[in-house]
N, C-alpha and C positions, 0 to 999 in steps of 0.2 A: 368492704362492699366493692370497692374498685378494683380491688382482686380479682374477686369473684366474675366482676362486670368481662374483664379480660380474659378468662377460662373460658366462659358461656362461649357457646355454638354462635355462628350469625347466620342470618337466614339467607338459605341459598336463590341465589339466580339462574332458573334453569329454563333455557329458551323453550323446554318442551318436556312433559311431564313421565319421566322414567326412574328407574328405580336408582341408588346414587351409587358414587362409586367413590374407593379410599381416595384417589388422585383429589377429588374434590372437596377432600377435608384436609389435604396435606398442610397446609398453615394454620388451620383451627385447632388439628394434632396439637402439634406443636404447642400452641398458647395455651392450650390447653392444659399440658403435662407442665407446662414450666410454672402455673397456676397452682395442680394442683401441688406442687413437690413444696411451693413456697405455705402453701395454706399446712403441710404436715408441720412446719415448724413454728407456724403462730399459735400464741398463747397470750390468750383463751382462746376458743374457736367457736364461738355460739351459731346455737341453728340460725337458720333465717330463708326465706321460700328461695333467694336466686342460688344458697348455698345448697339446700337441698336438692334442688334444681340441677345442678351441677354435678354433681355424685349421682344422683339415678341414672345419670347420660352414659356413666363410666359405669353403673355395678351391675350385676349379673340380676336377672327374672329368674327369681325362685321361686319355690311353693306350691309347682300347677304340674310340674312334669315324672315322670318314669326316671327312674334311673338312669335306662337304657337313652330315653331320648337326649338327658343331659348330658353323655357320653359326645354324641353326636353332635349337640352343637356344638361343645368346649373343642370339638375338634375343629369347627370353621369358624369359630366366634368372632373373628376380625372381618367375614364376608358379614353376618349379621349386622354387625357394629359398625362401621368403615369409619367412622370418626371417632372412635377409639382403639385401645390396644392393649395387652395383659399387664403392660406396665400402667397404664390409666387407668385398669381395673384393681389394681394391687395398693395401688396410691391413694385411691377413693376410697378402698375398704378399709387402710389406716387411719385415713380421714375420719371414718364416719367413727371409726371406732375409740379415735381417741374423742370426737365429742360427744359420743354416749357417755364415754369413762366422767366426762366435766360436767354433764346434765345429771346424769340417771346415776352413777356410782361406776367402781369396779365389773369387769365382764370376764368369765374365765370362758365360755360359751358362745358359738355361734347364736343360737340357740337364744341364748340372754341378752347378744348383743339386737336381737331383732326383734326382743319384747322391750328392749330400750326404747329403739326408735320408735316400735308403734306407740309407747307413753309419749314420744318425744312428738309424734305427728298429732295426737289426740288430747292433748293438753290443754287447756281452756277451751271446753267445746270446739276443741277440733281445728282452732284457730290456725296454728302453720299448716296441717290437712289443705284448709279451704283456701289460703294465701296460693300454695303452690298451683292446687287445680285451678287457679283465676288465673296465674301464669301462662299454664299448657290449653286453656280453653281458645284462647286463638290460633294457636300452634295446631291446635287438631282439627280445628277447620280447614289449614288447609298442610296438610299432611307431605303432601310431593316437595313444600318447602321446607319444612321442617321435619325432617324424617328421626330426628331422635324420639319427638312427643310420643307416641304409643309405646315407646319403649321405655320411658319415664313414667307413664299411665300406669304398665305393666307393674312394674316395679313398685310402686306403689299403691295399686289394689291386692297387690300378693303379700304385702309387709301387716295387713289388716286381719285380724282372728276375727271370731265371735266375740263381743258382741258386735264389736267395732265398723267390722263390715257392713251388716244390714243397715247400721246407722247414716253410714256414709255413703248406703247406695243410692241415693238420689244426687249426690255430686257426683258417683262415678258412670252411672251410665248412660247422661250423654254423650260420653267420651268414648267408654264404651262403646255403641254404637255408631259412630261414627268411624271405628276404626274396621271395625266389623262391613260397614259397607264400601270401603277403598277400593280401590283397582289394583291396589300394590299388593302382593302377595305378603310384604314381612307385617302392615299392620294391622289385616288380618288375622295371620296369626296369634298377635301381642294381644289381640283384642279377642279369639277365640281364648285365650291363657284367663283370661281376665275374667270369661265368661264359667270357664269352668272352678276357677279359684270361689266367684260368687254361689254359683249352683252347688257346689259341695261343703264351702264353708257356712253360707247361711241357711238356716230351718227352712225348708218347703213351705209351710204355711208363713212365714215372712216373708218369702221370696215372691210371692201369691197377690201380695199388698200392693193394691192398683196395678194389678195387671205385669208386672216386672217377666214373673217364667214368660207370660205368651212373647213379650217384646222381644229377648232374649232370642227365644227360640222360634220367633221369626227373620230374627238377622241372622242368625247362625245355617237356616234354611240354604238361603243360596250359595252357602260355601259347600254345598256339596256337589255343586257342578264347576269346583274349581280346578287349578292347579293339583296334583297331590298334597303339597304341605299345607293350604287351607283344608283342604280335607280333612286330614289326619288329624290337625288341630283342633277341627269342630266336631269328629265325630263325640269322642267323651262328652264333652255338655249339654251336647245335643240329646243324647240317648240320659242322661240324668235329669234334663229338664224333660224330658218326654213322661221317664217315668212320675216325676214329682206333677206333672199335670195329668196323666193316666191315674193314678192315684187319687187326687183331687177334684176329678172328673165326677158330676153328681147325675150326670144323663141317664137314660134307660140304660141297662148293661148290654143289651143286643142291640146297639146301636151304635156306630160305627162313632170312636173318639179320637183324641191327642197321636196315641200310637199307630192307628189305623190311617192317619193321616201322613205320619211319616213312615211307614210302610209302601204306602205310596207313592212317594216321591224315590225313597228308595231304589223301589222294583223299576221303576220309569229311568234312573238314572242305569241300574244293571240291563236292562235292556238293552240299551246305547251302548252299555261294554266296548262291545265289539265292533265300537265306529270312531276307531281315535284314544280311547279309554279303557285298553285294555291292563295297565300298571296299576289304573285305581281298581277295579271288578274284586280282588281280596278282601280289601280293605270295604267297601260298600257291602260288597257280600259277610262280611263277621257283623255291620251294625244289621243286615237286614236281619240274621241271624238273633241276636239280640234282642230286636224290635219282635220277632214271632215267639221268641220265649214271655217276655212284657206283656204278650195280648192275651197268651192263654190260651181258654177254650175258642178263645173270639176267633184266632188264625182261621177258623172251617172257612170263614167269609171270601180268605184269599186264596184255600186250596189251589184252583182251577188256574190261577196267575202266576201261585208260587211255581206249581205241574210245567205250565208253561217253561217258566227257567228253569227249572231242574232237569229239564228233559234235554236245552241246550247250551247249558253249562258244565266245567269241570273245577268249578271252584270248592275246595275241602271245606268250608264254611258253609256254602250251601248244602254240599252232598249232607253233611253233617244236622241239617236241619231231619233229616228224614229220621232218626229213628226218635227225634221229641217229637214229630207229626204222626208216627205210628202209635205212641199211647197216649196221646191226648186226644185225636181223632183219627179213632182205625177205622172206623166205617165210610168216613170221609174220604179217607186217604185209599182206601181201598180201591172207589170209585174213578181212584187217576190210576190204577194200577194199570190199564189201558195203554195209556199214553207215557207212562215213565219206565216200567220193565223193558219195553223193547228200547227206550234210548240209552237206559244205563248200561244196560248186554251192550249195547253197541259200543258204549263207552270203554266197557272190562273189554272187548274184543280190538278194541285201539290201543291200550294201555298196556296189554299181554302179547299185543304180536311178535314182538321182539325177544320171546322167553321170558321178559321180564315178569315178578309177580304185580297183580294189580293195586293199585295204591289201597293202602287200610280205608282214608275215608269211603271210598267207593266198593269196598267191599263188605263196610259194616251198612252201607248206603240200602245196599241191595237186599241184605240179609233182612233189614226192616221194612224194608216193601214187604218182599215176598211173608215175612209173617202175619201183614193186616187180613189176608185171604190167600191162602195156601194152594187150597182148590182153584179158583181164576190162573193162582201162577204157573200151574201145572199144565193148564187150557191154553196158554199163553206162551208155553215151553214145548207144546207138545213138538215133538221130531227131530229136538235136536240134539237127544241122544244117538242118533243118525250121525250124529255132525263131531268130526276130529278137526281141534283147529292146531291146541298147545295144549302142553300140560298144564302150563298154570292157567289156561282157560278152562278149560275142560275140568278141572280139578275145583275153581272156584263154581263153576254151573252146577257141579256136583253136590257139595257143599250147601247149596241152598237148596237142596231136595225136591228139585222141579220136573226131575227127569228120574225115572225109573231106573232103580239100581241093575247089576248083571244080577242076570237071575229071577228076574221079574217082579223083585220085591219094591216096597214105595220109599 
């Protein structure tokens, strides 16, 4: 125990609330690794909340991400971590693995070694589970001083399967949510990780139980006017709890629900794009993309908002929205042909001035308008068979059959 007690983190002194930096763990390092090198050599090595405590501070948050994203972090993993380091994280993963080997048995498997520990976390109803989270429960209230907790949170809401998880979500989401509403961008994200671990690993209609999706996916709401990496983080759970309460939803069906609602916010945050935020506009632009496939027939309601962005945006996700809006509602869609044919021309006519040809999205963009009403497109095109700009303009206006071919044919 008084090993352990030496390992542990001590809580920081910080005149003024910012995000931390390594310099300021340089002696906690330290006690740290000399902790844990001593703890590879004792025998036995039994669980216990300030052991386990100690190891989630050093192990890696699995469970919740892309491949691609884990790439990314293993490349800066010591800016994430600043109070530990790959030799902390190597020493912890012997650790934990030789006391699964002494608890649970032999492990030849990552895999095994992590259905260990959740037997080893969920053991007598859950008994070391609820010791640890009584540990990190003041820790995450106040977050700016103890900057490991969400990242020990993480780490262990992601160690949790079915059924395990739905059982233990009422310890885990006041934690949960409190990280989700910080000002710090890293436990945000720990706490978006968490959210989306729950949202996929547990049943929809358990996640339902007192109200859990709405809370969820009303903290996750305001991380979309964050930083990029809160963003990114929050879009997945958000768009999975949207759909699991879109789903769930028992109201009239023409009457505007869950998805309709984050549609909304959505389009209000692409709006602003272009005032500060233009790095996020992709990334907003593929979930609003998402959210208009979710609603269905329902999207007719937004046509007229969507028209709006698509007519001054060049984002491949939006453009991309136009040929699902041409077969789920042509007639709808027809009625912006108006207002979005001349700004995507415009668009092809920016994108093509240079010789270049016009990007695929916005040239399959076009070709679906112009099919919801062929007739308007042509009313809408008239004279500018008149008009030499480029070949690859010219060739593309061509292509969508709006101008009368040589010869006087249509």
């Amino acid at each position: 125990m008084e090993l352990v007690c030496r390992g542990g983190l001590a809580t920081l002194r910080l005149e003024e609330e910012r995000p931390v930096t390594r310099e300021e763990y340089r002696g906690s390092r330290e006690a740290s690794l000399a902790a844990l090198e001593q703890l590879l050599l004792l025998r036995p090595c039994p669980p216990s909340p300030l052991l386990l405590l100690l190891l989630a501070q050093h192990s890696e948050v699995q469970g919740c991400r892309g491949e691609e994203e884990q790439e990314e972090e293993q490349s800066s993993t010591e800016d994430l971590t600043p109070w530990s380091s790959s030799k902390h994280k190597a020493l912890a993963a012997e650790v934990l693995e030789k006391m699964v080997e002494e608890v649970v048995g032999g492990v030849e498997e990552v895999e095994q070694e992590r259905k260990g520990l959740t037997k080893i976390l969920v053991k007598d109803d859950k008994k070391l589970l609820k010791s640890v989270l009584k540990l990190l429960e003041p820790q995450l209230k106040e977050v700016n001083l103890h900057p490991p907790a969400p990242h020990c949170l993480a780490w262990l809401t992601t160690l949790l399967p079915h059924p395990h998880l739905g059982q233990a979500a009422p310890l885990l989401l006041p934690g949960v949510t409190r990280c989700l509403d910080s000002w710090l961008p890293s436990p945000r994200v720990l706490g978006a990780r968490c959210a989306l671990h729950l949202a996929s690993t547990c049943p929809p209609t358990e996640l339902a139980w007192f109200g859990r999706s709405e809370l969820l996916h009303a903290a996750l709401l305001p991380l979309l006017s964050q930083e990029l990496p809160s963003l990114l983080a929050a879009v997945p759970p958000l768009l999975l709890l949207t759909q699991h309460l879109h789903q769930g939803a028992r109201g009239v069906p023409c009457l505007p629900g869950p998805a309709d609602a984050l549609l909304d916010r959505v389009a209000g945050h692409l709006e602003m794009a272009g005032r500060g935020r233009v790095g996020e506009e992709h990334h907003l632009a593929l979930l609003l993309n998402s959210t208009c496939h979710l609603l269905g027939v329902g999207v007719v309601r937004w046509l007229p908002r969507l028209s709006s962005l698509l007519s001054t945006s060049t984002s491949s996700p939006l453009l991309l929205l136009l040929p699902h809006l041409s077969t789920t509602c042509p007639e709808a869609l027809a009625r912006e042909q108006r207002t979005l044919l001349p700004a995507l021309i415009r668009q092809a006519y920016t994108a093509t001035r240079g010789g270049a040809p016009p990007p695929p999205p916005l040239a399959t963009a076009l070709a679906a308008l112009v099919s919801v009403d062929l007739d308007q497109a042509r009313k809408l095109c008239r004279g500018m068979e008149e008009v030499r700009v480029n070949q690859e303009f010219d060739g593309l206006i061509r292509a969508l059959g709006v101008i009368p071919r040589p010869g006087g044919g249509q």
